[in-house]
C-alpha positions in Angstrom: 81.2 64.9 149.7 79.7 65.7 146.4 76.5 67.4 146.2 74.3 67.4 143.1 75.1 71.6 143.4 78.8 71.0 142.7 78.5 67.8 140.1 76.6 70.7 138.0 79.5 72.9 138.3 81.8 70.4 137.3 79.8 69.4 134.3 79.8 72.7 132.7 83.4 73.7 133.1 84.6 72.5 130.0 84.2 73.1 125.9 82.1 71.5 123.9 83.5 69.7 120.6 80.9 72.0 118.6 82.6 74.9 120.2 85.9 74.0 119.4 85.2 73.2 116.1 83.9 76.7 115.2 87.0 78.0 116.8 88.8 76.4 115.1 87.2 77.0 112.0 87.2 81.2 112.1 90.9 80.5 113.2 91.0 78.5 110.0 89.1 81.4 107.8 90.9 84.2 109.3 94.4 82.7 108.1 93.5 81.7 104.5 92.3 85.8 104.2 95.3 86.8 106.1 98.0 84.2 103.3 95.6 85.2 100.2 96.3 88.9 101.1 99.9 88.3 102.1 99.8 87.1 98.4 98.7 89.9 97.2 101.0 92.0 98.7 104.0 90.2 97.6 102.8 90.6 93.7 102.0 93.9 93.9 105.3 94.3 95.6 107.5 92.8 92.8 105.0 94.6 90.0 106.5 97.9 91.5 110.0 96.6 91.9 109.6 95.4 88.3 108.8 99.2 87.2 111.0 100.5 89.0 114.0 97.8 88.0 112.9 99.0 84.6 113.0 102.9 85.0 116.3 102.4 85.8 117.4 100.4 83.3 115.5 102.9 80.9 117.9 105.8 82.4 121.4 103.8 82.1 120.2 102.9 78.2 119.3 106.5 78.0 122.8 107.6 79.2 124.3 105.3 76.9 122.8 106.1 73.9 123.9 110.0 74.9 127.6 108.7 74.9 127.3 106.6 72.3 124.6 107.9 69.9 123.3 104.8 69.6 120.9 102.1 71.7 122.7 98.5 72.0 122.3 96.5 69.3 120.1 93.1 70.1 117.0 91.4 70.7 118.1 89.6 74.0 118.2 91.2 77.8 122.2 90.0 77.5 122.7 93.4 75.3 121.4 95.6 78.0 123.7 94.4 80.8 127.0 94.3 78.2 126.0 98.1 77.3 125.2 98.9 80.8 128.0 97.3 82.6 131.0 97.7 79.9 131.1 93.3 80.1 132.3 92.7 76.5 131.9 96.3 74.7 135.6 96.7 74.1 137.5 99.2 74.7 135.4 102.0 72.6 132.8 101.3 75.0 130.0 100.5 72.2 128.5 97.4 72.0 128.0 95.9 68.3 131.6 97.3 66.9 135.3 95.1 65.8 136.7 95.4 68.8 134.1 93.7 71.0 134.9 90.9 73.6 134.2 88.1 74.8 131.6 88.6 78.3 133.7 87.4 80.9 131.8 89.0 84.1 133.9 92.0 84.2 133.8 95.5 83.1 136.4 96.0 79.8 139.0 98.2 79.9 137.7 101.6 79.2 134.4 100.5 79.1 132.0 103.2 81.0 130.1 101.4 83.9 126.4 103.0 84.1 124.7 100.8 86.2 127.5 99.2 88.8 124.0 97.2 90.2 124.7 94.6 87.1 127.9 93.4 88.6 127.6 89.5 88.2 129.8 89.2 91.1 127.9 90.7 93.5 124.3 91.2 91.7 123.0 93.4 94.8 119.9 94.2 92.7 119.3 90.2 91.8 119.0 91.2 88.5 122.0 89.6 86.5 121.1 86.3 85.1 124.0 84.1 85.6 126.1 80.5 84.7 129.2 80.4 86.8 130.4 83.9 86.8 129.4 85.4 83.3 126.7 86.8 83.0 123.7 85.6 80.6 120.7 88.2 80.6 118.8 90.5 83.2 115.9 88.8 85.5 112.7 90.7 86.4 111.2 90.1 90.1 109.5 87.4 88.5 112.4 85.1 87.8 111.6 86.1 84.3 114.2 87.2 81.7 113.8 90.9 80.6 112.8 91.7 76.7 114.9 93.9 75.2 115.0 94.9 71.6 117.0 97.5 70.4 119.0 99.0 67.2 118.5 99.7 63.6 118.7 95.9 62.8 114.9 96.0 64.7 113.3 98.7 63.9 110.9 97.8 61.9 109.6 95.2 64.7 109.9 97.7 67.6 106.7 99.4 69.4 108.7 102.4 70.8 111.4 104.3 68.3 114.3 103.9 70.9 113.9 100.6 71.9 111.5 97.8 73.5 111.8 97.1 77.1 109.0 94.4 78.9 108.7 92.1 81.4 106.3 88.6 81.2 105.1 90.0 84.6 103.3 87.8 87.4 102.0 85.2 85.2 104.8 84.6 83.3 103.3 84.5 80.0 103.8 86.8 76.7 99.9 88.6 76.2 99.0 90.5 73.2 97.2 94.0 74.0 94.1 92.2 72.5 94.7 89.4 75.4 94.6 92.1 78.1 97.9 90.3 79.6 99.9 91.5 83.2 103.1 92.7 80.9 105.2 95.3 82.1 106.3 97.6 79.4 108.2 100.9 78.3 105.6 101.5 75.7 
């Protein structure tokens, strides 16, 4: 039998639609935050791996230039990972000299190996640009290639005596220090 004390109960047992609709909405609001910080995270992420990608290929040019006496010759990030990884230096080791090769994906005969990270094979660090198996520049976290100018061919466009290392960074775009850009660079 229903009584008017248990129809009340009955009508009050469930949601409204105004409720569920500002549930729904803080639901809504809490995971743009939580994706526009996840976002955040992630590019300051790569920014670090970035700097850190390019201390270490600072160090290996450093080591080669102590071998060498002499920074690879070239304006392209394709002279870093020959000099670095021996792929087409010959076998004097030196990139820029007669006896050079052709890049083939594999350390020369000879050729000192400074950073074993640049194997196109393999490329555990993701850094190796490639086409088939050769290698064809160095990629920042960015999917950006890596700037490199180096040698006495350049130095009268250089920033740094040594050489120029930079990254596009985040946005992807080449900023002049007037422009205030997100570049990453040795200088």
């Amino acid at each position: 039998m229903n009584t008017p004390k248990s129809l009340k109960i009955r009508g009050t047992a469930g949601f409204t639609l105004v409720e569920l609709l500002v549930v729904i909405t803080i639901i809504v609001i809490l995971t743009a935050l939580t994706i526009g910080a996840m976002g955040l995270v992630q590019k300051m992420a790569a920014v670090k791996k970035c700097r850190a990608q390019m201390a270490l290929l600072e160090n290996g040019l450093e080591q080669y230039h102590a071998d060498t006496g002499i920074y690879p010759e070239g304006n392209t990030s394709l002279a870093v990972y020959q000099a670095l990884f021996g792929d087409g230096v010959g076998p004097d080791g030196v990139l820029g000299t007669l006896d050079d090769e052709a890049a083939d994906g594999k350390p020369d005969d000879g050729a000192k190996i400074y950073l074993p990270d640049l194997d196109p094979q393999t490329n555990p660090s993701k850094m190796v640009k490639v086409s088939g198996s050769r290698a064809t520049g160095l990629i920042d976290p960015f999917g950006g290639e890596y700037i490199y100018m180096g040698g006495a061919s350049f130095k009268t466009e250089m920033n740094n005596p040594d050489f120029d290392l930079s990254s596009k960074g985040p946005d992807g775009k080449n900023k002049t220090p007037a422009e205030q850009g997100d570049d990453l660079k040795n200088w």
